[in-house]
Every structure is written in C-alpha cells, then in structure tokens.
N, C-alpha and C positions, 0 to 999 in steps of 0.2 A: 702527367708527370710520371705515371708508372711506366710508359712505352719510351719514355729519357730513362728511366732506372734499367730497363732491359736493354735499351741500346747500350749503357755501359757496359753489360756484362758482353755484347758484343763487340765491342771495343777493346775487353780482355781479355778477346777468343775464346771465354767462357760457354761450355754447353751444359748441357744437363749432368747435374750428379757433382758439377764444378763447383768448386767455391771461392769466394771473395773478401779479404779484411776489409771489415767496414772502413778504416782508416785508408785505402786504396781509393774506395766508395766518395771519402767525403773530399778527397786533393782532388778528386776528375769533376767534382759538383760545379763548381764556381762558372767553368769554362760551358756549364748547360747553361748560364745566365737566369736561373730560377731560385728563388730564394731558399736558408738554408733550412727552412721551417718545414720545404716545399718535398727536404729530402728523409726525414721521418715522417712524415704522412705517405710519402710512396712508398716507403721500406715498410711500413704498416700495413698498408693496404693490400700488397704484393703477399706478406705472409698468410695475410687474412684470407686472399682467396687462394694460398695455397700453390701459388709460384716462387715465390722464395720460403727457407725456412732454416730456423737459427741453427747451426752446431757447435756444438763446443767439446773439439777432442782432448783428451784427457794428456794425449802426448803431447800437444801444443801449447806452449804457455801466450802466446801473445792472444788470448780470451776467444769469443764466439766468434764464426764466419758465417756468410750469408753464403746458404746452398742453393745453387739452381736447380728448381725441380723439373723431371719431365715435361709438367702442365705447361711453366713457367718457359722453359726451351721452347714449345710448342707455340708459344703466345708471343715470344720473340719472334721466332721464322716466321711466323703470319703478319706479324707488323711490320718485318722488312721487305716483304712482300707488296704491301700497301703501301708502305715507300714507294718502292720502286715502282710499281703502276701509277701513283698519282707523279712521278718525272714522266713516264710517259705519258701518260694524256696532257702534263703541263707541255710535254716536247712536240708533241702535235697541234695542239690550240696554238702552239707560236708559229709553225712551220705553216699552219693555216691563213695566218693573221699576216705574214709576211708577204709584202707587196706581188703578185704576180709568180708567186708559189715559189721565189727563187729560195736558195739556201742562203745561210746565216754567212758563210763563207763570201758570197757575192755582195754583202749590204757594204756600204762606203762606211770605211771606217778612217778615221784619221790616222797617219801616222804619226811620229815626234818627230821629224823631221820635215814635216809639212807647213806652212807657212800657219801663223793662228788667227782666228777668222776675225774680221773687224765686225767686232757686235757694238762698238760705239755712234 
C-alpha cells in the first residue's frame, strides 16, 4: 500500500521537497480499489520510516500537507523502476509463449465485422 501512496505522488508530478493536501490524497484513493482504512496505515507508515512527513505552514490556512521527502522520492523512482522491469519480463515470457515466436500483431484476432462463431 505505501508503493500505491507513492505512485500517487507520481500521479501529481510530485518530487521531492513537494507537497500534497491530504484531501487531494484521499479523492485519488477510491480509484487505488484498497480500503480507506488501507490509507492512514500507508500515510503512517510512510512518515514513520521517513518518506513522507507532515507540514504545516503558517501562511496556509487549509491545515497540514504531506511533504515528499528525498528518501521518500528516492523509494518512488525505485519502484517505478520495478514496474517497469516486471512489464518487461511479463512482455517476454508472452512473446516467448506465443506460438512459433510470431508477434502479438500476427495472432487472429476477430474483427466486429466478422461473422460470430457458432459455438451452439
């Protein structure tokens, strides 16, 4: 749940030293599909070890934001990193598994135009 809390800060073009209204935080939750319980235990966790951490400026009246910290930055770009390697080895093991090494491009696909198959 905390590598969904940091993808939202990527989601907000947020980097390091950026900040975030919680109330931004909790309209993007729903659409992670994890419960709301699911998103103070990760804004917890996250401050605890020191990737996010609360502020509250004194010019701002709409209350505390959550700041991204350098660690916190650092632990995002690593995890989109392992994203994106785990698409590629998922895009290989298919490209593997695909009959006679053809591309995804070549497999028969139906059109909507095409007659529909008698499966009775």
């Amino acid at each position: 749940m905390e590598s969904v809390l940091l993808g939202l800060f990527s989601h907000f073009r947020i980097r390091a030293g950026g900040r975030l209204d919680p109330a931004d935080l909790e309209a993007q939750w729903p659409a992670t599909h994890l419960r709301a319980t699911d998103l103070d235990l990760g804004v917890r966790a996250l401050v605890r070890c020191g990737a996010l951490r609360w502020v509250d400026d004194e010019n701002d009246d709409d209350g505390p934001k959550l700041e991204l910290t350098p660690s916190g930055d650092r632990r995002r770009q690593q995890q989109l990193a392992v994203n994106r390697a785990a698409v590629r080895l998922w895009w290989e093991g298919l490209r593997q598994a695909l009959p006679g090494g053809r591309s995804t491009a070549e497999l028969p696909m139906r059109r909507h135009t095409d007659p529909r198959p008698d499966v009775a």
